[in-house]
MDAnalysis code that builds the backbone (N, CA, C; Angstrom):
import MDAnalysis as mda
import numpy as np

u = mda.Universe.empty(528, n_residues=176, atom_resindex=np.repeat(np.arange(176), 3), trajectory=True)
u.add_TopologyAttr("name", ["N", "CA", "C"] * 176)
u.add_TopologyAttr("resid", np.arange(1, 177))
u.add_TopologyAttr("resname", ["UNK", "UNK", "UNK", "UNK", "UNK", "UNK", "UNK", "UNK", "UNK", "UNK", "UNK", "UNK", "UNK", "UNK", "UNK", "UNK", "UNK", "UNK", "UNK", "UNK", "UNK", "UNK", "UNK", "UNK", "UNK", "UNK", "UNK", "UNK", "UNK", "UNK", "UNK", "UNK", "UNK", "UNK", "UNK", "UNK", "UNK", "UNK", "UNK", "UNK", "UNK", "UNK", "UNK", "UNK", "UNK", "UNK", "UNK", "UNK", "UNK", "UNK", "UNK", "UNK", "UNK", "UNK", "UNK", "UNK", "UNK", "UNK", "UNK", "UNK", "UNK", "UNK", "UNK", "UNK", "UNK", "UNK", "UNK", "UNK", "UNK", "UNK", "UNK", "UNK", "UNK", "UNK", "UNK", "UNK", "UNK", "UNK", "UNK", "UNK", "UNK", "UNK", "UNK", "UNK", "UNK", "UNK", "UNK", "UNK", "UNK", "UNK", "UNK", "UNK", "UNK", "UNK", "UNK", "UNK", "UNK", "UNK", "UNK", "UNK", "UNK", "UNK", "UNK", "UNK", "UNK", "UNK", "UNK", "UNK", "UNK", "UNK", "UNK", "UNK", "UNK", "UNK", "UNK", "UNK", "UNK", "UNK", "UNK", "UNK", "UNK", "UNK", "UNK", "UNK", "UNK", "UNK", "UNK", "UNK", "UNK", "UNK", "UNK", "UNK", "UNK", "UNK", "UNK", "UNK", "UNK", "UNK", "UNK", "UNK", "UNK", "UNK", "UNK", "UNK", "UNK", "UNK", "UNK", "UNK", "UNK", "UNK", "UNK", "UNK", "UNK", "UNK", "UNK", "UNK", "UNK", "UNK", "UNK", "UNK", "UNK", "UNK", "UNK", "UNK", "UNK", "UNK", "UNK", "UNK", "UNK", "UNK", "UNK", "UNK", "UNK", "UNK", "UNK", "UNK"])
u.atoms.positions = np.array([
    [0.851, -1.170, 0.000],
    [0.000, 0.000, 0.000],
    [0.902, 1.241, 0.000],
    [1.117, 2.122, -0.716],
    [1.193, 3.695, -0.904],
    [1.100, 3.946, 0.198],
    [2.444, 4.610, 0.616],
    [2.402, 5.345, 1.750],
    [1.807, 6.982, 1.689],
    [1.373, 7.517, 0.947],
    [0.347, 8.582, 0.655],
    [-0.807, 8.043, 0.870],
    [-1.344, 6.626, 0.447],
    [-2.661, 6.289, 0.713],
    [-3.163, 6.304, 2.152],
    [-1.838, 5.643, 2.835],
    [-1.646, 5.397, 4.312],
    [-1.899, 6.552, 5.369],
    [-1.086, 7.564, 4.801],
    [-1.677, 8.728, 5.018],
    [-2.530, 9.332, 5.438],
    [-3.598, 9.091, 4.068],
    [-4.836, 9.873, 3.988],
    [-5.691, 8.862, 4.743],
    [-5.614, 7.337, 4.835],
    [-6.268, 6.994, 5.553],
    [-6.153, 6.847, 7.503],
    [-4.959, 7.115, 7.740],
    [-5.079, 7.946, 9.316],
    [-5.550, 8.908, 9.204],
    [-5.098, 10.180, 7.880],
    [-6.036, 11.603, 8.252],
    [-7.562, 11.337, 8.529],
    [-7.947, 10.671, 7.793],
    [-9.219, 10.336, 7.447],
    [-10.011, 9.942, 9.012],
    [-9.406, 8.720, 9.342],
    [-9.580, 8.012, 10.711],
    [-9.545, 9.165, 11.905],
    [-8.269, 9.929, 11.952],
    [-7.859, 10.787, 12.805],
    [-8.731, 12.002, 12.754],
    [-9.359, 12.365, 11.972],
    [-9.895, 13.758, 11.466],
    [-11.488, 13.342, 11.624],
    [-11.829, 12.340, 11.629],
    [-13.163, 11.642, 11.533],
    [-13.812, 10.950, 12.798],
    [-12.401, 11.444, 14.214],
    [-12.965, 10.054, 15.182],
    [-14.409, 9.917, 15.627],
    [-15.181, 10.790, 15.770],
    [-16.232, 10.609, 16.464],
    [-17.137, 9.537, 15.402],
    [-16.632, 9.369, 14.110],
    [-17.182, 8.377, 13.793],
    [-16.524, 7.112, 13.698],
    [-14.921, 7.469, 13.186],
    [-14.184, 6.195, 13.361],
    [-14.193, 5.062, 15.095],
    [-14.686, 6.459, 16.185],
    [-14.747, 5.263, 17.377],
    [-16.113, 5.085, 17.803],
    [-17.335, 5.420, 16.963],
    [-18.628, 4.389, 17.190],
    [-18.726, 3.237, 16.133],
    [-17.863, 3.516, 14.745],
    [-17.555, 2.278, 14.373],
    [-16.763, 1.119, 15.229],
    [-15.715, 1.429, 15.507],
    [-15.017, 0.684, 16.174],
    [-15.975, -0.048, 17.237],
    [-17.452, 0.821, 18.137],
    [-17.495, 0.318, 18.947],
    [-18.455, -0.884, 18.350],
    [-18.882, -0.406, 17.360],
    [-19.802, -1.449, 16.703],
    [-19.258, -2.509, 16.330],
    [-17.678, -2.663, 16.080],
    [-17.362, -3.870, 15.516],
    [-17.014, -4.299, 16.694],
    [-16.637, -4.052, 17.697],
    [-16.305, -4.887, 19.163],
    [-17.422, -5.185, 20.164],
    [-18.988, -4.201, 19.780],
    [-20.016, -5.033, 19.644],
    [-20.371, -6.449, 19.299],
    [-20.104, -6.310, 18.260],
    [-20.295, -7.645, 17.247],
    [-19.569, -8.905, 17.305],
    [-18.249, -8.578, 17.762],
    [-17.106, -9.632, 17.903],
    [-17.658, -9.786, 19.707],
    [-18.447, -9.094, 20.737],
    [-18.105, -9.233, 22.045],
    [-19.572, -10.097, 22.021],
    [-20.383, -9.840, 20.910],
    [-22.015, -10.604, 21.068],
    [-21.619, -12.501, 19.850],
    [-20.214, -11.982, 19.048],
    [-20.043, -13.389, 18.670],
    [-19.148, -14.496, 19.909],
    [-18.986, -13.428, 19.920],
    [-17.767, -14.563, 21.344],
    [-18.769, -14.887, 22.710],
    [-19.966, -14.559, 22.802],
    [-20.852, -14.648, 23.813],
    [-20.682, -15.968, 23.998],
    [-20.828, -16.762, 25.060],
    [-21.115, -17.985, 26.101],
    [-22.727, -18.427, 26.239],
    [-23.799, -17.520, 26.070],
    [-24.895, -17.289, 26.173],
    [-25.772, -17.398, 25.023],
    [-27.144, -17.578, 24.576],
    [-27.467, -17.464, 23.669],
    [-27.890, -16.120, 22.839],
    [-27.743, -15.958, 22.220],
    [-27.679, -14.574, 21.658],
    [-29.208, -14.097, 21.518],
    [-29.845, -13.337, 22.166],
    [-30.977, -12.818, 22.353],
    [-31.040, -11.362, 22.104],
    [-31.888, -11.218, 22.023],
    [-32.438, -9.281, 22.045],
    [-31.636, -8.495, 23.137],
    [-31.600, -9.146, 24.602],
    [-31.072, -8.419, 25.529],
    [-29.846, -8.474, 25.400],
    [-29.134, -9.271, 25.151],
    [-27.534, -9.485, 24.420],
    [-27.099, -8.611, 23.879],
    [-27.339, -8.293, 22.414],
    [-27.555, -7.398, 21.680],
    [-27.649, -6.316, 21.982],
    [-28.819, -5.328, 22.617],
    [-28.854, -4.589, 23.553],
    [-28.107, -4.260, 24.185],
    [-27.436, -4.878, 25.000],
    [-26.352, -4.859, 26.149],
    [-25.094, -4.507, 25.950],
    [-24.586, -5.295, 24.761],
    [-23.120, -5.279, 24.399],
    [-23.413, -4.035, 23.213],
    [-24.263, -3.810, 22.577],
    [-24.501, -2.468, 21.535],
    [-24.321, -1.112, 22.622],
    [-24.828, -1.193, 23.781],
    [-25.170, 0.154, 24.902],
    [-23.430, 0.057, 25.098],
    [-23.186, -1.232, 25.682],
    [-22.210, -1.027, 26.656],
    [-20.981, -0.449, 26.216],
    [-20.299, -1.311, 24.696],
    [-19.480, -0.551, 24.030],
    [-19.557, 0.765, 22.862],
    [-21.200, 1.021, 22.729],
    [-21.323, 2.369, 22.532],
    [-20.705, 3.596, 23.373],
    [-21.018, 2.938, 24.969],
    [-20.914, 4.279, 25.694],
    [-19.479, 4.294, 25.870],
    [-18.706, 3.507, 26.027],
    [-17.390, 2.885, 25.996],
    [-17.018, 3.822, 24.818],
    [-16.713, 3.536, 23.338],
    [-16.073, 4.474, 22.997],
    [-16.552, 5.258, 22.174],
    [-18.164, 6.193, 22.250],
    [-18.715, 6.936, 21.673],
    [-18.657, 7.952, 22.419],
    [-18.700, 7.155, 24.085],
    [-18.681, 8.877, 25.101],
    [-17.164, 8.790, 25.574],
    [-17.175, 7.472, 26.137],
    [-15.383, 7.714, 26.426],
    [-14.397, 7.463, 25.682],
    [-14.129, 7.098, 24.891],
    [-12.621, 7.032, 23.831],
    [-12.836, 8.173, 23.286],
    [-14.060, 8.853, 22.992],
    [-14.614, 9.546, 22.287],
    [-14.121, 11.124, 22.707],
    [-14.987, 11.128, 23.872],
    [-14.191, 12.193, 24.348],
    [-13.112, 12.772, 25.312],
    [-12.256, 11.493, 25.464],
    [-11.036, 11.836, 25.802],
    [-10.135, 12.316, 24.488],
    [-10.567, 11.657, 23.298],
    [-9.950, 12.104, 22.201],
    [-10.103, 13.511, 22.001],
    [-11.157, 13.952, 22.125],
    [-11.383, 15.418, 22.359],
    [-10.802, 16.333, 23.143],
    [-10.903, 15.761, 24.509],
    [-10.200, 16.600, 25.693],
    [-8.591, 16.658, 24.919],
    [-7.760, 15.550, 24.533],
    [-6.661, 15.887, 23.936],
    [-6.356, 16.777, 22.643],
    [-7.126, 16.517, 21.932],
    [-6.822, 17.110, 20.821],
    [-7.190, 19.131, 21.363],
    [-8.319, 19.469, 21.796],
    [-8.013, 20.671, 22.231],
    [-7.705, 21.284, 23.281],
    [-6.842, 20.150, 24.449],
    [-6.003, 20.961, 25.408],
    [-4.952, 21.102, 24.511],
    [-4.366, 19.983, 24.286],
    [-2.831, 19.634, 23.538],
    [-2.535, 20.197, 22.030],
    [-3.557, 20.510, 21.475],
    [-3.261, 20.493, 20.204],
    [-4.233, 21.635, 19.407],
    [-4.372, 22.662, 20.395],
    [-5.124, 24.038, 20.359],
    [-5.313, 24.313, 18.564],
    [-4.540, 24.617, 18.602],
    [-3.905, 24.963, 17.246],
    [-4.424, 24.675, 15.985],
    [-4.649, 23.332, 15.904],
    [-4.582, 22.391, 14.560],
    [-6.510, 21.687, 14.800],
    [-6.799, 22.006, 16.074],
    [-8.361, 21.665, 16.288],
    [-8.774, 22.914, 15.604],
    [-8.444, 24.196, 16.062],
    [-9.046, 25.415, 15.715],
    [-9.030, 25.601, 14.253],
    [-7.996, 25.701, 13.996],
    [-8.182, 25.619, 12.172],
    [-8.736, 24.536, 11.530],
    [-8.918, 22.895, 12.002],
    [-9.735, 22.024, 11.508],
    [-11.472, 22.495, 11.820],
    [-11.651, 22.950, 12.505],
    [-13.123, 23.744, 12.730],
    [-13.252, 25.012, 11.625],
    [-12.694, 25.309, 11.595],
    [-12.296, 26.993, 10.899],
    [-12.482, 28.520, 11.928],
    [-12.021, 27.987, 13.117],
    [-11.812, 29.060, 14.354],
    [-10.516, 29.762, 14.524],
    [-10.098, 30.782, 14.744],
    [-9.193, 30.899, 15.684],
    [-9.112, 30.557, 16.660],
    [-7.418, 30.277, 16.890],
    [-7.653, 29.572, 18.551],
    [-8.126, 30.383, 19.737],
    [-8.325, 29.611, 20.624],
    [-9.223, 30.509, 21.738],
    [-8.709, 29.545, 23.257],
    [-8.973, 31.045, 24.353],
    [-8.897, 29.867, 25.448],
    [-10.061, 28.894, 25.702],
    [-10.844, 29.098, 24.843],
    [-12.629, 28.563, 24.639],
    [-11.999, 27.235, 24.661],
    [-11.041, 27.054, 24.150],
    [-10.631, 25.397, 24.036],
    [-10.177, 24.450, 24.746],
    [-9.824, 25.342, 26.073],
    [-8.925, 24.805, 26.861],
    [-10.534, 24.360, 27.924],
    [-11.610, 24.764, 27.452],
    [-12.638, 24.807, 28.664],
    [-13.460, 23.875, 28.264],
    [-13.834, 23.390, 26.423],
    [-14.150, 22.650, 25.788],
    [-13.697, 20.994, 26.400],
    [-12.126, 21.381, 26.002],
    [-11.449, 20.171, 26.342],
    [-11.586, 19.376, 27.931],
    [-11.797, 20.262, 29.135],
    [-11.483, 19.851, 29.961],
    [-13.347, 19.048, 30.566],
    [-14.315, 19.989, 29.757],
    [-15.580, 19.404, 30.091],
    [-15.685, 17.671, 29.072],
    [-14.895, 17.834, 28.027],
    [-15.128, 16.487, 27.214],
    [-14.503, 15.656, 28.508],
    [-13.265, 15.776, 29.179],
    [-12.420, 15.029, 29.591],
    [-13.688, 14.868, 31.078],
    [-14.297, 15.381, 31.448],
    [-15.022, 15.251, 32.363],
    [-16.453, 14.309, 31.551],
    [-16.882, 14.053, 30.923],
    [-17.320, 13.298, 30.144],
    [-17.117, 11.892, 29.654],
    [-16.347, 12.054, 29.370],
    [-14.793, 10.737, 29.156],
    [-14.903, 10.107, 30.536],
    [-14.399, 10.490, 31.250],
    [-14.435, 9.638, 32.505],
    [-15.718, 9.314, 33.010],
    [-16.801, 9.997, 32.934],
    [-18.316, 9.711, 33.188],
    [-18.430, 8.328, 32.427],
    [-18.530, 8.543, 31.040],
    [-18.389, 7.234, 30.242],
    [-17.349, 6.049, 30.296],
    [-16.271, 6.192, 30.817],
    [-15.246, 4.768, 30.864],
    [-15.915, 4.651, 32.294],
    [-16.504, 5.267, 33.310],
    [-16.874, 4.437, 34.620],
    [-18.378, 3.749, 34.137],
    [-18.980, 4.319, 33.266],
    [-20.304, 4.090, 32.817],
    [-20.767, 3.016, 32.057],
    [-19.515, 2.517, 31.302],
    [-19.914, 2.095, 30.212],
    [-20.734, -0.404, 30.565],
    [-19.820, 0.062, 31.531],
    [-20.172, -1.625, 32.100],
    [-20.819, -1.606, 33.658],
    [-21.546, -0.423, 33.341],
    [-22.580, -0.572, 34.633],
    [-23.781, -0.603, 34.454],
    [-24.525, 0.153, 35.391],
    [-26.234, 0.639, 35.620],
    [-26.487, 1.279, 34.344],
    [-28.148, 1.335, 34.239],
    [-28.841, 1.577, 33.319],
    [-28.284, 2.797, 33.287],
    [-29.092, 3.226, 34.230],
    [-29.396, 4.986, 35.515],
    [-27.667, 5.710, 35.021],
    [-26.344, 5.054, 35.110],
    [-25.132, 5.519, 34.984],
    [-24.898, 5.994, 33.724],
    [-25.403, 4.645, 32.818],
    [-25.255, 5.157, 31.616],
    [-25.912, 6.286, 30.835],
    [-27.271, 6.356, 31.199],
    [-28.237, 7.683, 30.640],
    [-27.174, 8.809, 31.056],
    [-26.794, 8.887, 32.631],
    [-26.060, 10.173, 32.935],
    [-25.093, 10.214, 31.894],
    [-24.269, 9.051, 31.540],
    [-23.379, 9.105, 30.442],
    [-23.474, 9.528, 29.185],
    [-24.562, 9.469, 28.652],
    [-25.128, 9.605, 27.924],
    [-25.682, 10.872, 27.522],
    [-26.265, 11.533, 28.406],
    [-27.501, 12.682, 28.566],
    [-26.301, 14.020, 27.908],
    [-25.457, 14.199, 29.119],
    [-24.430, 15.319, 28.739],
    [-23.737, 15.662, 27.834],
    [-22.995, 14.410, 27.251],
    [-22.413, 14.396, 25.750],
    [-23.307, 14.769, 24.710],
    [-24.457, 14.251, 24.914],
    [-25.376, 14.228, 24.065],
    [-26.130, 15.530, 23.389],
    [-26.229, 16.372, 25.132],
    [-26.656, 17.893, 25.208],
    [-25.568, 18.416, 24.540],
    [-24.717, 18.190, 24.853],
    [-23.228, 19.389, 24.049],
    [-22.988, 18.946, 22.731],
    [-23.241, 17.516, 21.703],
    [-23.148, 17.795, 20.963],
    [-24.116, 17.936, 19.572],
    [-25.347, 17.648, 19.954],
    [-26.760, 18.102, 19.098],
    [-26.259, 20.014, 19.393],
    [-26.089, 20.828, 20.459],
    [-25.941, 21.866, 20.911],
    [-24.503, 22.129, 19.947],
    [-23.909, 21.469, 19.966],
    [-22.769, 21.773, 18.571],
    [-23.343, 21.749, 17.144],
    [-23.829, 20.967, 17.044],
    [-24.173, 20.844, 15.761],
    [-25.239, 22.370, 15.471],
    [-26.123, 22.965, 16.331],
    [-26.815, 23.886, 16.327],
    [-25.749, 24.639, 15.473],
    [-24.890, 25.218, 16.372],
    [-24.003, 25.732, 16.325],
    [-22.709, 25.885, 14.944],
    [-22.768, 24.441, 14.767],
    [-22.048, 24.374, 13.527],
    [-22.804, 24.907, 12.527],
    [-24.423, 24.787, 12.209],
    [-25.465, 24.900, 11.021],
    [-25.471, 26.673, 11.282],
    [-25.419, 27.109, 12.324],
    [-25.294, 28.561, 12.477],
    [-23.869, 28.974, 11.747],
    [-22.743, 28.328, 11.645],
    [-21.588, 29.005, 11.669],
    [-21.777, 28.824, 9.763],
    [-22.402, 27.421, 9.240],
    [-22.444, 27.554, 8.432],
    [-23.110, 28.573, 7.322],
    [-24.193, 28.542, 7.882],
    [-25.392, 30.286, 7.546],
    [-24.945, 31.441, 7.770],
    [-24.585, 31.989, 9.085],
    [-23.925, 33.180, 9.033],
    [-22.431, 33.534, 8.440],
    [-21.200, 32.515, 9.351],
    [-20.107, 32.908, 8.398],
    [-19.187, 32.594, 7.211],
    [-20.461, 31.382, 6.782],
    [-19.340, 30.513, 5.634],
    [-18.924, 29.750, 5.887],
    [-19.026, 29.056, 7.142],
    [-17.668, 28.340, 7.459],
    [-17.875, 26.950, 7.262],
    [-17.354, 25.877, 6.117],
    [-17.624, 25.110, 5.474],
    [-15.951, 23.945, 5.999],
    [-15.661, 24.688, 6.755],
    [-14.125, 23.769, 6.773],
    [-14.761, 22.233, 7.854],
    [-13.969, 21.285, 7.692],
    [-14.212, 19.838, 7.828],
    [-14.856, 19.874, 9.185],
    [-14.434, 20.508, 9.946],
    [-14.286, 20.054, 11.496],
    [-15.862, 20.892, 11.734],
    [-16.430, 21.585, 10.919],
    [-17.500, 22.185, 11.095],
    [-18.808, 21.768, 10.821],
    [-18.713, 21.416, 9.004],
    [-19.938, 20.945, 8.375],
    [-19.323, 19.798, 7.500],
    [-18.311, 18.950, 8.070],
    [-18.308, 17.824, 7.709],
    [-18.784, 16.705, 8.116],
    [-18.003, 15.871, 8.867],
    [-18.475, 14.290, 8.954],
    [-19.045, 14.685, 10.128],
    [-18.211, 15.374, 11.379],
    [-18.495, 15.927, 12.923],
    [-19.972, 16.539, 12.627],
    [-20.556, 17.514, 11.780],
    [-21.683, 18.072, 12.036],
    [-22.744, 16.979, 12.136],
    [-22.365, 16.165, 11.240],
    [-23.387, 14.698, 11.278],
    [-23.138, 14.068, 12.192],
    [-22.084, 14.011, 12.607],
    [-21.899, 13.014, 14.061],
    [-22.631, 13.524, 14.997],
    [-22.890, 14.745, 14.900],
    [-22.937, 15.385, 16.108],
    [-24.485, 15.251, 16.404],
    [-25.163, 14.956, 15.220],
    [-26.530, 14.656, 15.260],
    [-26.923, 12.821, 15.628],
    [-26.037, 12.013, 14.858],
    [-26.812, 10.897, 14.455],
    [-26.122, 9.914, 15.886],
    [-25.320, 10.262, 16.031],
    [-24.396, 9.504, 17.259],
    [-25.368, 9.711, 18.703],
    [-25.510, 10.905, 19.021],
    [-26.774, 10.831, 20.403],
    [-27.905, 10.474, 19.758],
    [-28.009, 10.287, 19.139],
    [-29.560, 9.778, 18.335],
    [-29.611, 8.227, 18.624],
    [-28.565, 7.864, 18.206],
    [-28.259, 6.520, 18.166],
    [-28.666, 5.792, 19.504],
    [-27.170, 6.931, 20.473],
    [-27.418, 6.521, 22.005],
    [-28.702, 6.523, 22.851],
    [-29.382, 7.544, 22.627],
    [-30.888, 7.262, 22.584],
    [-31.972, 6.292, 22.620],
    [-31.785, 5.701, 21.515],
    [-32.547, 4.776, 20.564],
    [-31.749, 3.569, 21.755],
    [-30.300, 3.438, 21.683],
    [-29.864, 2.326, 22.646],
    [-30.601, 2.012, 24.380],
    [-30.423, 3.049, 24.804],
    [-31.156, 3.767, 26.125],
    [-32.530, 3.250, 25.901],
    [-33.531, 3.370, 25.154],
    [-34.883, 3.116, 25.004],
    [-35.028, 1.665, 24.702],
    [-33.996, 1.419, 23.908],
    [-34.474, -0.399, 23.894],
    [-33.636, -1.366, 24.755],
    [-32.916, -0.639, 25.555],
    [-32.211, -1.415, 27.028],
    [-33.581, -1.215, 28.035],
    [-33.981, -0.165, 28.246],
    [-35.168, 0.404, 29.035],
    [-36.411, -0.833, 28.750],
    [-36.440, -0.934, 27.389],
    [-38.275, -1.835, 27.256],
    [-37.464, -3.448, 26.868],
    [-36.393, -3.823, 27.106],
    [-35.916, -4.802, 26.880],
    [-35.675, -5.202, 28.753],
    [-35.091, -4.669, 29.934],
    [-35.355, -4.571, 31.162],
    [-37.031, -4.576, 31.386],
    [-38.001, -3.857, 31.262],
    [-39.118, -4.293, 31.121],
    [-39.822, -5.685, 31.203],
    [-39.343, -5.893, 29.729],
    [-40.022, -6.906, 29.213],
    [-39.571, -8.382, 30.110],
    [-38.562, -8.345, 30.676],
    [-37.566, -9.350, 31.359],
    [-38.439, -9.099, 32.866],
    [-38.351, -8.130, 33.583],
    [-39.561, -7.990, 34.294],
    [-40.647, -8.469, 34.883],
    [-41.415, -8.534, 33.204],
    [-42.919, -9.173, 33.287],
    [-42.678, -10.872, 33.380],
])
């Protein structure tokens, strides 16, 4: 393989994580519900979809965040199309408070995970607002704005959501 190809496919990965690590969590979903001991049921499914969602959609997720704009001010701000700001240093440190919500969250309580869930979720539908504004008022069309992230920023808590609601009526149903 072309080491230019190689390249573009870390930029790609690297520039893309919030989707490259709910893929990821989906494929260690899949490999953690094939390697199951158990029979593979709805609640299975459920379980290992929530658990390594929150795993690295909220936490790999946004520790990647907390790093990239404590550490790397610079190169986040112009991938958004911002100047840098100390805005970033305050960004970063609430993801990183997030991040850890989610790696304690991710193989526990229902109740833990929603909290895990809820906050990331608020800040980044609340980004995406934000991005569709930056796009209308100032143009700003660069990657980190109204690219793959503006969609992440929608379809990823959407997702977690949808996970949350059918762990919820799947507990239920086990219940009755």
């Amino acid at each position: 393989m072309p080491a230019d190809l190689i390249k573009a496919i870390i930029a790609f990965v690297m520039s893309n994580y919030s989707l490259s690590f709910f893929l990821l969590g989906l494929i260690v979903s899949l490999v953690a519900i094939a390697r199951s001991r158990t029979s593979i049921d709805r609640s299975l499914v459920v379980e290992k979809l929530l658990a390594w969602y929150v795993f690295f959609s909220i936490g790999i997720d946004n520790f990647y965040n907390f790093v990239m704009h404590v550490f790397f001010g610079q190169m986040s701000a112009a991938f958004i199309g911002w100047a840098e700001s100390p805005f970033q240093f305050e960004v970063g440190t609430a993801s990183l408070g997030f991040a850890a919500v989610g790696l304690l969250a991710a193989f526990r309580s229902y109740d833990l995970r929603l909290a895990a869930v809820l906050g990331p979720s608020i800040f980044t539908l609340g980004a995406a607002v934000g991005h569709l504004y930056q796009m209308v008022t100032a143009h700003n069309f660069a990657p980190g704005n109204a690219g793959i992230i503006f969609w992440t920023d929608i379809f990823i808590p959407l997702f977690g959501f949808a996970l949350l609601r059918l762990s919820r009526r799947v507990r239920v149903q086990e219940q009755r």
